[in-house]
mmCIF file of the N, C-alpha and C atoms, coordinates in Angstrom:
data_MODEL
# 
_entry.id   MODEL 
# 
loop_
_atom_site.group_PDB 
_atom_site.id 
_atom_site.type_symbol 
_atom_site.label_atom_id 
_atom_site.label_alt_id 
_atom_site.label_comp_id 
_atom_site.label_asym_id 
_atom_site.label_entity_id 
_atom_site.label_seq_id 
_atom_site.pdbx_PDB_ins_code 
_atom_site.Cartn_x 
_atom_site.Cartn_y 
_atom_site.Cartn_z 
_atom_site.occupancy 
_atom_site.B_iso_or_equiv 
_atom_site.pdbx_formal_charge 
_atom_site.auth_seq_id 
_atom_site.auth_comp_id 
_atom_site.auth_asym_id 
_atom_site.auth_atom_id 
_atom_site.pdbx_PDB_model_num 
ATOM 1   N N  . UNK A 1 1  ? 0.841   -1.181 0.000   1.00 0.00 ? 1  UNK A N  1 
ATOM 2   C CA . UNK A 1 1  ? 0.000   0.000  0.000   1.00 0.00 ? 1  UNK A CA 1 
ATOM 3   C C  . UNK A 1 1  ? 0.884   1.241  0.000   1.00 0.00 ? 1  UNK A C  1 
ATOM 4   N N  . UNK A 1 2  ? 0.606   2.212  -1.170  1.00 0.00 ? 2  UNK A N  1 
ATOM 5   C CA . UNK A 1 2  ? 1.210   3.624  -0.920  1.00 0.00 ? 2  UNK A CA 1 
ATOM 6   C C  . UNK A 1 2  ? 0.861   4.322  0.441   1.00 0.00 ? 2  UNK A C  1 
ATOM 7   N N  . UNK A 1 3  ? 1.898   5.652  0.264   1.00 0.00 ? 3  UNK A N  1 
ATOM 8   C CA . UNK A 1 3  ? 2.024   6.557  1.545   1.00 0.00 ? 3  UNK A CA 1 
ATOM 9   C C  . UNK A 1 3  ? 2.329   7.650  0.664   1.00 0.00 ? 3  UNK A C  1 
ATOM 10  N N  . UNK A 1 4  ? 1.032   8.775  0.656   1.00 0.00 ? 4  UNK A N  1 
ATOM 11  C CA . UNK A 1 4  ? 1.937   10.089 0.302   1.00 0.00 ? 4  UNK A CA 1 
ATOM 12  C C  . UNK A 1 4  ? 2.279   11.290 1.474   1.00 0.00 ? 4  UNK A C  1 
ATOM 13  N N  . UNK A 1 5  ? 3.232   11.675 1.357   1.00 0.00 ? 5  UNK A N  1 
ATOM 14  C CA . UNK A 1 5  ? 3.724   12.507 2.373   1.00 0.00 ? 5  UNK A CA 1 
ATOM 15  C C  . UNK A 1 5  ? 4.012   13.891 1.264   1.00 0.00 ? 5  UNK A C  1 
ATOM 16  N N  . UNK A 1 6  ? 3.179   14.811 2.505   1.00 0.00 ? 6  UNK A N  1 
ATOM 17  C CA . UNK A 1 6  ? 3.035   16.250 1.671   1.00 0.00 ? 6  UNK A CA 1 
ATOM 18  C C  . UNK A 1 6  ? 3.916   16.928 2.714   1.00 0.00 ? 6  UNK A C  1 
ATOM 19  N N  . UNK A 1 7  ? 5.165   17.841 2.727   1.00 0.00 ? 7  UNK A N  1 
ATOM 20  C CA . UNK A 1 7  ? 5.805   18.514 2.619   1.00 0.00 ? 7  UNK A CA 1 
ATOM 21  C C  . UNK A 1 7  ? 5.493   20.030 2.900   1.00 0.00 ? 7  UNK A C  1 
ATOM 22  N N  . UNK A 1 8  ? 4.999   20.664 3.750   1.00 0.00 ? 8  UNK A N  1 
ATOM 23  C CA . UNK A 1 8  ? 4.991   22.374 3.387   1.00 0.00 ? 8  UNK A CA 1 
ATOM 24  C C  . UNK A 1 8  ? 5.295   22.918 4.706   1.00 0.00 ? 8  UNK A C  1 
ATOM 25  N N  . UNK A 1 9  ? 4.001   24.497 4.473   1.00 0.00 ? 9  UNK A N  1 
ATOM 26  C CA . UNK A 1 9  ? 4.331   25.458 5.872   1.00 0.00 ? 9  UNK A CA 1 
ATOM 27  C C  . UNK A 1 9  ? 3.332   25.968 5.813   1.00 0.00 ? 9  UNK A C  1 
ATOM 28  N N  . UNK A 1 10 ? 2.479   25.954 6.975   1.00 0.00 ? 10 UNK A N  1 
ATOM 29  C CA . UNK A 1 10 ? 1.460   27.449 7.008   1.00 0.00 ? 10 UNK A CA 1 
ATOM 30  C C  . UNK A 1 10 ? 1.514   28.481 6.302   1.00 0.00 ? 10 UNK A C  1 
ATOM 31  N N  . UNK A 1 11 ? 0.546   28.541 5.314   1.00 0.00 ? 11 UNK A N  1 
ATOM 32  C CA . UNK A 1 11 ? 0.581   30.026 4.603   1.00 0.00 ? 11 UNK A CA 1 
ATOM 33  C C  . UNK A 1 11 ? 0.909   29.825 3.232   1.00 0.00 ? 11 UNK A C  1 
ATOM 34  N N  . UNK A 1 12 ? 1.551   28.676 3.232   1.00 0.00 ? 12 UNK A N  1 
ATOM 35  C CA . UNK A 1 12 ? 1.995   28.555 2.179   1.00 0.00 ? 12 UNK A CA 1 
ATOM 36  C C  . UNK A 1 12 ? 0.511   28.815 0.548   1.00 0.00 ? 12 UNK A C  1 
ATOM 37  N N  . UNK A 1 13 ? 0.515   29.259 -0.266  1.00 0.00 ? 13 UNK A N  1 
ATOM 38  C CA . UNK A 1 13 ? -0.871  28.696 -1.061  1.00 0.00 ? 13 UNK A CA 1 
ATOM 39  C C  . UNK A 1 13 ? -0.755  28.080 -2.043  1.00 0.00 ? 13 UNK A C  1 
ATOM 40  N N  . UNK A 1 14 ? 0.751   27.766 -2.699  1.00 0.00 ? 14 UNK A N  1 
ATOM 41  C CA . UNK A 1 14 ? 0.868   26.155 -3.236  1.00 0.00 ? 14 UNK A CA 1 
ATOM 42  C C  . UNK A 1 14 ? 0.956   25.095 -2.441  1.00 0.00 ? 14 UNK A C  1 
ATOM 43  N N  . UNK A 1 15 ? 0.821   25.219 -1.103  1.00 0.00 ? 15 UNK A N  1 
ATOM 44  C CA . UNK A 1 15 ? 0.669   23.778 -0.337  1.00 0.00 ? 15 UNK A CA 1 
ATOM 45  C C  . UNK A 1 15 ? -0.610  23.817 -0.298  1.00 0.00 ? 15 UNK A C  1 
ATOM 46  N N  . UNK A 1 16 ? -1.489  24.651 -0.279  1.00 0.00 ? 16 UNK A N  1 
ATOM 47  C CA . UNK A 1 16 ? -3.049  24.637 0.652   1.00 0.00 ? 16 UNK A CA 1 
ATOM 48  C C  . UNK A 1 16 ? -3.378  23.810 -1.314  1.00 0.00 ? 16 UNK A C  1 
ATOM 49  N N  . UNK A 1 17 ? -3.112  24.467 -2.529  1.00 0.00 ? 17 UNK A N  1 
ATOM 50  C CA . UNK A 1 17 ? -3.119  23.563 -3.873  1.00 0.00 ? 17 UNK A CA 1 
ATOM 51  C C  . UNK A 1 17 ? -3.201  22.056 -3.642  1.00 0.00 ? 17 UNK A C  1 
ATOM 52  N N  . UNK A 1 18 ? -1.643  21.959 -3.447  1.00 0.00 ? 18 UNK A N  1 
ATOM 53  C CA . UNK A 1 18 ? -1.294  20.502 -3.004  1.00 0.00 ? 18 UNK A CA 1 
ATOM 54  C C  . UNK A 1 18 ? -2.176  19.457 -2.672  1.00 0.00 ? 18 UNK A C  1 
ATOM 55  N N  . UNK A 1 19 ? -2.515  20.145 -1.380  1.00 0.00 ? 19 UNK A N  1 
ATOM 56  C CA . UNK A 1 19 ? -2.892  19.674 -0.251  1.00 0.00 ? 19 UNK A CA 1 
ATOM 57  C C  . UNK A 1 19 ? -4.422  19.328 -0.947  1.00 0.00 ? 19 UNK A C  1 
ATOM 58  N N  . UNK A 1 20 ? -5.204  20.142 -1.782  1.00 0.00 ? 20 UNK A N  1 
ATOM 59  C CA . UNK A 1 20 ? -6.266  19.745 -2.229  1.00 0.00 ? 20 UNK A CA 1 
ATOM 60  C C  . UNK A 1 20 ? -6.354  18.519 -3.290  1.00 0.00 ? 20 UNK A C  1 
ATOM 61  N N  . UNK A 1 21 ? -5.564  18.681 -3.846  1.00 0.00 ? 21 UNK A N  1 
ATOM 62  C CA . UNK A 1 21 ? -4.679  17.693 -5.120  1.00 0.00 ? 21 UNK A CA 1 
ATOM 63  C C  . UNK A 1 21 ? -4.686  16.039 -4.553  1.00 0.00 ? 21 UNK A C  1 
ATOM 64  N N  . UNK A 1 22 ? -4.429  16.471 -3.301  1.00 0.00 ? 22 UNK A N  1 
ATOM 65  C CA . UNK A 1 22 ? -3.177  15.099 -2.697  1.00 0.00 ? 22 UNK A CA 1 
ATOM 66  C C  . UNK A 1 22 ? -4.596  14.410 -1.561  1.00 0.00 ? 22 UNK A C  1 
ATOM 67  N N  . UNK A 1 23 ? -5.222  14.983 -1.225  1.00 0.00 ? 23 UNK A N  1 
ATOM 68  C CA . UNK A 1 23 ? -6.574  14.619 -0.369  1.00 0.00 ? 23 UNK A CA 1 
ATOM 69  C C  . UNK A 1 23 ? -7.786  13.948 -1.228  1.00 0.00 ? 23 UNK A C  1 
ATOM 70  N N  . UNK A 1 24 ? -7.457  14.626 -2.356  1.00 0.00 ? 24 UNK A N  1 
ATOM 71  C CA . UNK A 1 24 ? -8.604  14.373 -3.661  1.00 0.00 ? 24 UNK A CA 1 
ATOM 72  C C  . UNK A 1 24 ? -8.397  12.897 -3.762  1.00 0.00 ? 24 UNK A C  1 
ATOM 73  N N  . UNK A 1 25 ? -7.178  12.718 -4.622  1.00 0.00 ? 25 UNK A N  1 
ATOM 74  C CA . UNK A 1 25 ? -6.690  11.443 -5.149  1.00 0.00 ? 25 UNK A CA 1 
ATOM 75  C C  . UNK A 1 25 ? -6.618  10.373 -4.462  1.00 0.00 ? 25 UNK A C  1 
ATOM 76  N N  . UNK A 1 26 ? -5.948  10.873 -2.568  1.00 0.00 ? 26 UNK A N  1 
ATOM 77  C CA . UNK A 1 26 ? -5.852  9.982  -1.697  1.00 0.00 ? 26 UNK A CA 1 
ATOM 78  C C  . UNK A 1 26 ? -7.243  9.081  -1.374  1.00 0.00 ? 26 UNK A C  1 
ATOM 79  N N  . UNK A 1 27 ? -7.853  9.632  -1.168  1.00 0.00 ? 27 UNK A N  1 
ATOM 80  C CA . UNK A 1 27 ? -9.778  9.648  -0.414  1.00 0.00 ? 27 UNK A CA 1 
ATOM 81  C C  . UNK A 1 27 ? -10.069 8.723  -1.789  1.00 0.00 ? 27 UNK A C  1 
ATOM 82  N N  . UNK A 1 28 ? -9.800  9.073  -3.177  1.00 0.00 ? 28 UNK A N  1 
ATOM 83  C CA . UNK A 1 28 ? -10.487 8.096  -4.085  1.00 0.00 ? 28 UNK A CA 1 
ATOM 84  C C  . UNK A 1 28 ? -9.724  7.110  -4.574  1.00 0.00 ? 28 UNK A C  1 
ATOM 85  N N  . UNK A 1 29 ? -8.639  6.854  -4.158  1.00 0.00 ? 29 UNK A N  1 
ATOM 86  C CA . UNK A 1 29 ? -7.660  5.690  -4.310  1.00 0.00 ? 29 UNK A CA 1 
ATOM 87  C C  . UNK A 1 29 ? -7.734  5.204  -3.381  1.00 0.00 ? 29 UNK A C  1 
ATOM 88  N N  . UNK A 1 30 ? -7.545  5.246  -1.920  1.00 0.00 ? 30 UNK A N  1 
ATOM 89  C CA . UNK A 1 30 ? -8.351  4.768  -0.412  1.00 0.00 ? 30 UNK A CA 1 
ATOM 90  C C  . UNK A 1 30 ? -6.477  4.706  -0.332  1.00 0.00 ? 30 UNK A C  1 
ATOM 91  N N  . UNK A 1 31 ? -5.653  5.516  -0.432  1.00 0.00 ? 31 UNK A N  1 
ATOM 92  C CA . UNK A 1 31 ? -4.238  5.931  0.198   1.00 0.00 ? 31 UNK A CA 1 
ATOM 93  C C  . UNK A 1 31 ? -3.636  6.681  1.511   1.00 0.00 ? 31 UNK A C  1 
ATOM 94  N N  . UNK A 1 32 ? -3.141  6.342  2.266   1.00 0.00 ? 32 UNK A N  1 
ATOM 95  C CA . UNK A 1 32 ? -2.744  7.318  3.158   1.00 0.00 ? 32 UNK A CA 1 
ATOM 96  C C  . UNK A 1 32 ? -2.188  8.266  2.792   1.00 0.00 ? 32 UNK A C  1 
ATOM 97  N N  . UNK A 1 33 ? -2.217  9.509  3.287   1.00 0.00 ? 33 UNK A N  1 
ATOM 98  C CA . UNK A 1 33 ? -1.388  10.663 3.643   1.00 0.00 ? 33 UNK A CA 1 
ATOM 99  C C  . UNK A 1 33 ? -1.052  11.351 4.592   1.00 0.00 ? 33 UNK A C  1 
ATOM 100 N N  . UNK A 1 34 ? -0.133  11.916 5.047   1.00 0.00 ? 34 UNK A N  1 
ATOM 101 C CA . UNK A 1 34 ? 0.425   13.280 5.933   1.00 0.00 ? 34 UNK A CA 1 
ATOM 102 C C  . UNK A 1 34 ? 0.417   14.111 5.415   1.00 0.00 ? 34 UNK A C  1 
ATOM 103 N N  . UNK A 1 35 ? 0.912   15.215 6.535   1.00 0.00 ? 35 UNK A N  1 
ATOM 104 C CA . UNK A 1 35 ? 1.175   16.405 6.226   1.00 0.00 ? 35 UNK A CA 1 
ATOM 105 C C  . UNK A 1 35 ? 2.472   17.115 6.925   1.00 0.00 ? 35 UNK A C  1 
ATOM 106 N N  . UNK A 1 36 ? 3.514   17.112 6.732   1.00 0.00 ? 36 UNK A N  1 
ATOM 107 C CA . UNK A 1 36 ? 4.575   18.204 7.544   1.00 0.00 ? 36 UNK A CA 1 
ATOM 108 C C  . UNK A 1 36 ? 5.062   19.318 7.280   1.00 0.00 ? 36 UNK A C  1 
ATOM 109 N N  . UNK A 1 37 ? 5.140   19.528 8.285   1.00 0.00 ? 37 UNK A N  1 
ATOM 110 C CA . UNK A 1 37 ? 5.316   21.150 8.380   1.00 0.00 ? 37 UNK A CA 1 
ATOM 111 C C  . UNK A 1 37 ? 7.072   21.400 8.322   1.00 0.00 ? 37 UNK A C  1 
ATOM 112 N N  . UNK A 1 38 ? 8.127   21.629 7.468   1.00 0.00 ? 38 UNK A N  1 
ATOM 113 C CA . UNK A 1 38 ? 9.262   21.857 7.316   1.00 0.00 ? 38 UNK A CA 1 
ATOM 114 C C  . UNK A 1 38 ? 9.610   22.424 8.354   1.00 0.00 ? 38 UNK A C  1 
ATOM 115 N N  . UNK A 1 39 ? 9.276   23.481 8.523   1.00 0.00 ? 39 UNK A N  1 
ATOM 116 C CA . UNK A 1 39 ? 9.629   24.546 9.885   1.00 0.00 ? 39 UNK A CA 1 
ATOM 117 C C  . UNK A 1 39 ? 10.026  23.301 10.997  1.00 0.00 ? 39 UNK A C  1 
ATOM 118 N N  . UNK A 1 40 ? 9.233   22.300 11.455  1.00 0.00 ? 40 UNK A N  1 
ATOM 119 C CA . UNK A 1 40 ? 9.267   21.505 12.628  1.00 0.00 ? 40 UNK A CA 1 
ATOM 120 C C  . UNK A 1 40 ? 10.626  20.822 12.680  1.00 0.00 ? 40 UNK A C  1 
ATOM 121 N N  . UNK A 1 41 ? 11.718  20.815 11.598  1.00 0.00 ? 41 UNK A N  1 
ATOM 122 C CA . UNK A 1 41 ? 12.732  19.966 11.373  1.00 0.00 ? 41 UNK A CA 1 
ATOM 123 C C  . UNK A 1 41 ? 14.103  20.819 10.649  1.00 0.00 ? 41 UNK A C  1 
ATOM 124 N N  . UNK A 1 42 ? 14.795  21.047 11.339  1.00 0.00 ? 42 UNK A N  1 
ATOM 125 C CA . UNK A 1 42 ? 16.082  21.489 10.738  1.00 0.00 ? 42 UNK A CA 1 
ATOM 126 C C  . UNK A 1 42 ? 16.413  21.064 9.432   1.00 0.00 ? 42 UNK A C  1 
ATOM 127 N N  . UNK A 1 43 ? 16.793  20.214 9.306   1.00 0.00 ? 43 UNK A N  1 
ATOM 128 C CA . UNK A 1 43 ? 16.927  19.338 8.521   1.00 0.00 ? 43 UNK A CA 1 
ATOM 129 C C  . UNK A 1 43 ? 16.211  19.340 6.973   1.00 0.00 ? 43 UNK A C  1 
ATOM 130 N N  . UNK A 1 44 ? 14.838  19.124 7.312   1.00 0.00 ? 44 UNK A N  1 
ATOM 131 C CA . UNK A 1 44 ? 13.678  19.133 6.696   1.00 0.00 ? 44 UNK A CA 1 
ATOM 132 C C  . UNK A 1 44 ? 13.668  20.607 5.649   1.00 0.00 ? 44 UNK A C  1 
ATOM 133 N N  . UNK A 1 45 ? 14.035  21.863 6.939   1.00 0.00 ? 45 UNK A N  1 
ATOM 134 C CA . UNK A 1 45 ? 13.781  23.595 6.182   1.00 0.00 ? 45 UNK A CA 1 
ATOM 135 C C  . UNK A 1 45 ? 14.903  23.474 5.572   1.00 0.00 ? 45 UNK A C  1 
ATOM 136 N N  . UNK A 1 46 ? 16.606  22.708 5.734   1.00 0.00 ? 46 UNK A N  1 
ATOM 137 C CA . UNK A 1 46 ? 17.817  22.742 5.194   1.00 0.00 ? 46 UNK A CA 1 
ATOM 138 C C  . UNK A 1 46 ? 17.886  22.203 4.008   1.00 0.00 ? 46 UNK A C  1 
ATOM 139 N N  . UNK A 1 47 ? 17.244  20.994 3.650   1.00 0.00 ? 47 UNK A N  1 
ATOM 140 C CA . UNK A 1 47 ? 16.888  20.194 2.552   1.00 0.00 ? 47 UNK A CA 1 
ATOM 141 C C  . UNK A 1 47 ? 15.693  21.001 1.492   1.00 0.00 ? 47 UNK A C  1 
ATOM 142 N N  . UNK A 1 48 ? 14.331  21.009 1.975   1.00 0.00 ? 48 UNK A N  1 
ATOM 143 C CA . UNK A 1 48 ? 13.845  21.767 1.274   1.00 0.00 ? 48 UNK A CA 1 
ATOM 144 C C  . UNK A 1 48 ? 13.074  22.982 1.017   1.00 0.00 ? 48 UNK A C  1 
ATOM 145 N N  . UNK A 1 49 ? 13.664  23.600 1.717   1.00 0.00 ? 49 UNK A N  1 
ATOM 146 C CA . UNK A 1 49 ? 12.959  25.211 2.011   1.00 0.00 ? 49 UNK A CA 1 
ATOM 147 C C  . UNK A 1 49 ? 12.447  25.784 1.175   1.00 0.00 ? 49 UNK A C  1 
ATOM 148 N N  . UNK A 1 50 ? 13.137  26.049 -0.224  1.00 0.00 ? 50 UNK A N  1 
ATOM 149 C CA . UNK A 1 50 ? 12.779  26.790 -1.182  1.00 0.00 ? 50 UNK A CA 1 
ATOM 150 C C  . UNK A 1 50 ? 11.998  25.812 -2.476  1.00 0.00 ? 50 UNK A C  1 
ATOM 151 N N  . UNK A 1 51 ? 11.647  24.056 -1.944  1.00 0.00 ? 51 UNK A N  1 
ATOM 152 C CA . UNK A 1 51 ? 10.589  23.989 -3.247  1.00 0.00 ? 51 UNK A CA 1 
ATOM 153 C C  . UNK A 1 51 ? 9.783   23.524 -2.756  1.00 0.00 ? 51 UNK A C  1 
ATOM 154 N N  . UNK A 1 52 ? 9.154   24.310 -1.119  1.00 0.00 ? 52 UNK A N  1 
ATOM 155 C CA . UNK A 1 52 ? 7.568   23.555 -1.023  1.00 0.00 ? 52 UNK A CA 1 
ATOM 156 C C  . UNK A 1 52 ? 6.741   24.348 -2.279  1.00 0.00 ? 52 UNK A C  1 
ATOM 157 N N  . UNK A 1 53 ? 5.381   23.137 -2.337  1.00 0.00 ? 53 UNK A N  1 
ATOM 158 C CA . UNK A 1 53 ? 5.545   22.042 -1.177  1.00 0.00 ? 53 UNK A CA 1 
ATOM 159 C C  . UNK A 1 53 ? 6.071   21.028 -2.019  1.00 0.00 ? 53 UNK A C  1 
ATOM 160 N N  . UNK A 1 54 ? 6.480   20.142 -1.231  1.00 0.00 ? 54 UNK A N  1 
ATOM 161 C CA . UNK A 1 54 ? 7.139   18.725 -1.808  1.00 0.00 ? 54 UNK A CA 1 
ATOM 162 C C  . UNK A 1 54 ? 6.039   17.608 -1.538  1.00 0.00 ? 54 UNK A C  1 
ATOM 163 N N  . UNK A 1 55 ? 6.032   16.903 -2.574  1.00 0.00 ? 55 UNK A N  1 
ATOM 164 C CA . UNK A 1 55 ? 5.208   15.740 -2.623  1.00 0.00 ? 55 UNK A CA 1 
ATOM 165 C C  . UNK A 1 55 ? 6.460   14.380 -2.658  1.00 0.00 ? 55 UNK A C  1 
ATOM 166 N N  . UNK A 1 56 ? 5.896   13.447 -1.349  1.00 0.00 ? 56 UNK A N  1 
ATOM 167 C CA . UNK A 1 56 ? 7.154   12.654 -1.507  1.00 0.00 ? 56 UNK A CA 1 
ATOM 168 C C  . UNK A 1 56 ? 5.808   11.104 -1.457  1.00 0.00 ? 56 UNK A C  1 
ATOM 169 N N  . UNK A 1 57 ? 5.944   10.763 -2.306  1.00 0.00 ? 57 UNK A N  1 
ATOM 170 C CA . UNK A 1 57 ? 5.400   8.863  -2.487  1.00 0.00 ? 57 UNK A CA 1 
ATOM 171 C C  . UNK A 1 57 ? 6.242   7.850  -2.205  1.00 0.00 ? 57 UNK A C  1 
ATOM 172 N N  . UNK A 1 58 ? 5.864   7.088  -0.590  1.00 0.00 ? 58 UNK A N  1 
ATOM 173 C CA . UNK A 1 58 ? 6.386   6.124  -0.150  1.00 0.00 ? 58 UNK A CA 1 
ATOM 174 C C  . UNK A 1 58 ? 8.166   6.449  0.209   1.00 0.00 ? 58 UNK A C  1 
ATOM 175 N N  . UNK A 1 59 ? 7.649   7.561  0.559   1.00 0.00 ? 59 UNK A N  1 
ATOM 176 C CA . UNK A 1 59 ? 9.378   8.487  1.320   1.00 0.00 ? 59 UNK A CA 1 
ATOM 177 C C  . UNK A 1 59 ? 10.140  8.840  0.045   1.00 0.00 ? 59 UNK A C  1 
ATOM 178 N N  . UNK A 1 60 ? 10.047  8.682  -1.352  1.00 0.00 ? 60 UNK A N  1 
ATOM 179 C CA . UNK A 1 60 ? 10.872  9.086  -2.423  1.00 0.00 ? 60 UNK A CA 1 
ATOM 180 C C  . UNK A 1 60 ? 10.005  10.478 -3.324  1.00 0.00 ? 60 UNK A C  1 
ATOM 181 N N  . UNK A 1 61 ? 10.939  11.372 -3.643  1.00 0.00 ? 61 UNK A N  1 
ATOM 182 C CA . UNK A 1 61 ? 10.623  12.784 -3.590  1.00 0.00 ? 61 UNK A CA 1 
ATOM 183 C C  . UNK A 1 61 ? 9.868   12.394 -4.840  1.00 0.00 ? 61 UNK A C  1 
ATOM 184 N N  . UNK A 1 62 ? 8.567   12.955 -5.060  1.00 0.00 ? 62 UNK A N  1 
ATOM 185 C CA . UNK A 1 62 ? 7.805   12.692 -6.133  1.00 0.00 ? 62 UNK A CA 1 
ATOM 186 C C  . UNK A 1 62 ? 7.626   14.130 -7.227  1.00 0.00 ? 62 UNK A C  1 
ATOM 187 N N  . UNK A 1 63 ? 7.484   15.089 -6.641  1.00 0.00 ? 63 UNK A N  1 
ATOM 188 C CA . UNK A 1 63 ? 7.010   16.807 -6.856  1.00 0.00 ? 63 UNK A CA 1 
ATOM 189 C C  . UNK A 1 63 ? 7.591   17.544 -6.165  1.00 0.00 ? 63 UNK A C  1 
ATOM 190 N N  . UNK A 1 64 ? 7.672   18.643 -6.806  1.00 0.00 ? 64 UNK A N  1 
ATOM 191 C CA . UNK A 1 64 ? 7.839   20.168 -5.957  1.00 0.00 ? 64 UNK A CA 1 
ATOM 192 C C  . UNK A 1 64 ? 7.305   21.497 -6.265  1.00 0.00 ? 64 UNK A C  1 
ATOM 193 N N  . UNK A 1 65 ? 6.873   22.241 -5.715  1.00 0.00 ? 65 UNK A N  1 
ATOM 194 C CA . UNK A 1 65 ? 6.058   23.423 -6.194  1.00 0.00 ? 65 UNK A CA 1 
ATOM 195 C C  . UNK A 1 65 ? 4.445   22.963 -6.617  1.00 0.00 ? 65 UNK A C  1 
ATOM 196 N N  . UNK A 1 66 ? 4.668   22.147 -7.325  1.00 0.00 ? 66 UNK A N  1 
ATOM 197 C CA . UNK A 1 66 ? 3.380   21.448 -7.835  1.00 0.00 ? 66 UNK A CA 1 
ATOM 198 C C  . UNK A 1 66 ? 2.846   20.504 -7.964  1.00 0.00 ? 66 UNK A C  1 
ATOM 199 N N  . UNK A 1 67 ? 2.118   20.230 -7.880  1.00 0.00 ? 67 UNK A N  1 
ATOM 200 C CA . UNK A 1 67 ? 1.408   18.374 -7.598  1.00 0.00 ? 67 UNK A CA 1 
ATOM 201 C C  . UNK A 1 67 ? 0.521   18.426 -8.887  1.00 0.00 ? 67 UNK A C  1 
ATOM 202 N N  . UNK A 1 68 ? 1.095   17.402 -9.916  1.00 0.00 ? 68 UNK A N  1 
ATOM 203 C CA . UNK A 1 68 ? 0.222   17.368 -11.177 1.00 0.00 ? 68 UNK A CA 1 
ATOM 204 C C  . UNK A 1 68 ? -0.708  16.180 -10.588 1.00 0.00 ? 68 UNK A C  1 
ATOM 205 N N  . UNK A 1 69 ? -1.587  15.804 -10.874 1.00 0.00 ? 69 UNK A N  1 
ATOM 206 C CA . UNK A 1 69 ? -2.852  15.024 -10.507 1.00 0.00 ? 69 UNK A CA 1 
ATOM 207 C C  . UNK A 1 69 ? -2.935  14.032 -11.455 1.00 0.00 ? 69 UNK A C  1 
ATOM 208 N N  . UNK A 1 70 ? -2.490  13.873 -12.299 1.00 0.00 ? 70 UNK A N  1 
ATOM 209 C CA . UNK A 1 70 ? -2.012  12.786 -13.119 1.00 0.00 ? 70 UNK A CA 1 
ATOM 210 C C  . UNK A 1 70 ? -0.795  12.199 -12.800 1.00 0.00 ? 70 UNK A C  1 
ATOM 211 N N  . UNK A 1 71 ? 0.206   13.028 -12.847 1.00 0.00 ? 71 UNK A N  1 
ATOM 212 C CA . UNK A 1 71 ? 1.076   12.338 -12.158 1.00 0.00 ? 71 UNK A CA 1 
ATOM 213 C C  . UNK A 1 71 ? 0.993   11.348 -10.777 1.00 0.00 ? 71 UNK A C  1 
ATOM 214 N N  . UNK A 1 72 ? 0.697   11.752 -10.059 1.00 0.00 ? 72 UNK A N  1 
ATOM 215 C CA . UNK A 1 72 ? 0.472   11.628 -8.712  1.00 0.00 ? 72 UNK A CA 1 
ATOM 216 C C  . UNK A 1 72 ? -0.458  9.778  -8.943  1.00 0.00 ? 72 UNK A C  1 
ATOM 217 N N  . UNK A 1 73 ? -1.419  9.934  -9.556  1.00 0.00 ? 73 UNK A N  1 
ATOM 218 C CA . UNK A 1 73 ? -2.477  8.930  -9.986  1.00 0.00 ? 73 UNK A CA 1 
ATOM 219 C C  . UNK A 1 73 ? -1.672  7.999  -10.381 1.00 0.00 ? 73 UNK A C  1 
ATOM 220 N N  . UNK A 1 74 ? -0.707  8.076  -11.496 1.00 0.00 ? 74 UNK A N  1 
ATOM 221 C CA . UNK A 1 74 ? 0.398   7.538  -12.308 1.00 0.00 ? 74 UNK A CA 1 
ATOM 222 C C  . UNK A 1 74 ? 1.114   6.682  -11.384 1.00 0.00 ? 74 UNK A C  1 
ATOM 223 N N  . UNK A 1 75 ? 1.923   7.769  -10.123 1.00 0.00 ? 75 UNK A N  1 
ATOM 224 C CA . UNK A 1 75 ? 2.897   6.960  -9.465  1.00 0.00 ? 75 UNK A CA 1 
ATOM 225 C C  . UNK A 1 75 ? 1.845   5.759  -8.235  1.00 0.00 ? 75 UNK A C  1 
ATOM 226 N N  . UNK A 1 76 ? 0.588   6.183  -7.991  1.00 0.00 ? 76 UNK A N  1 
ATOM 227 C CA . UNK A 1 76 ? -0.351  5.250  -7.131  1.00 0.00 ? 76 UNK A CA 1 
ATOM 228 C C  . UNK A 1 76 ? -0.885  4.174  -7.773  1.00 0.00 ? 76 UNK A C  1 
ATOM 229 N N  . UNK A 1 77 ? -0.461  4.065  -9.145  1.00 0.00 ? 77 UNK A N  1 
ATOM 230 C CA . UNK A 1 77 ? -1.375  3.212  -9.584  1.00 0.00 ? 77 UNK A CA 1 
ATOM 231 C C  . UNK A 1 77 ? -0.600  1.698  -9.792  1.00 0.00 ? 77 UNK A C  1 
# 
């Protein structure tokens, strides 16, 4: 079973995108998802600060900035 893990920050409004993108597909594929918040992880803001949000499928970086919805379908299927 997939895992998508969404990547962003408060405020962001290509994550709040994302985030609609990635809930859509999840809910009708019956997939899990998260959500993290970069800020919460050194590491996390050091790695990818400048291309939320990041879409990562089954922990491997899938997207950035943008979540195509085909794509996304593509890599779940």
């Amino acid at each position: 079973m997939h895992h998508i893990t969404l990547l962003g920050r408060p405020g962001c409004h290509l994550c709040e995108d994302a985030r609609e993108v990635i809930a859509r597909v999840a809910d009708e594929l019956g997939v899990t998802w998260e959500e993290i918040d970069i800020d919460s992880s050194g590491e996390l803001r050091d790695k990818y600060g400048e291309m939320i949000p990041v879409t990562l499928v089954d922990g491997v970086q899938h997207d950035f900035w943008r979540v195509s919805e085909d794509r996304l379908r593509a890599a779940l299927a």
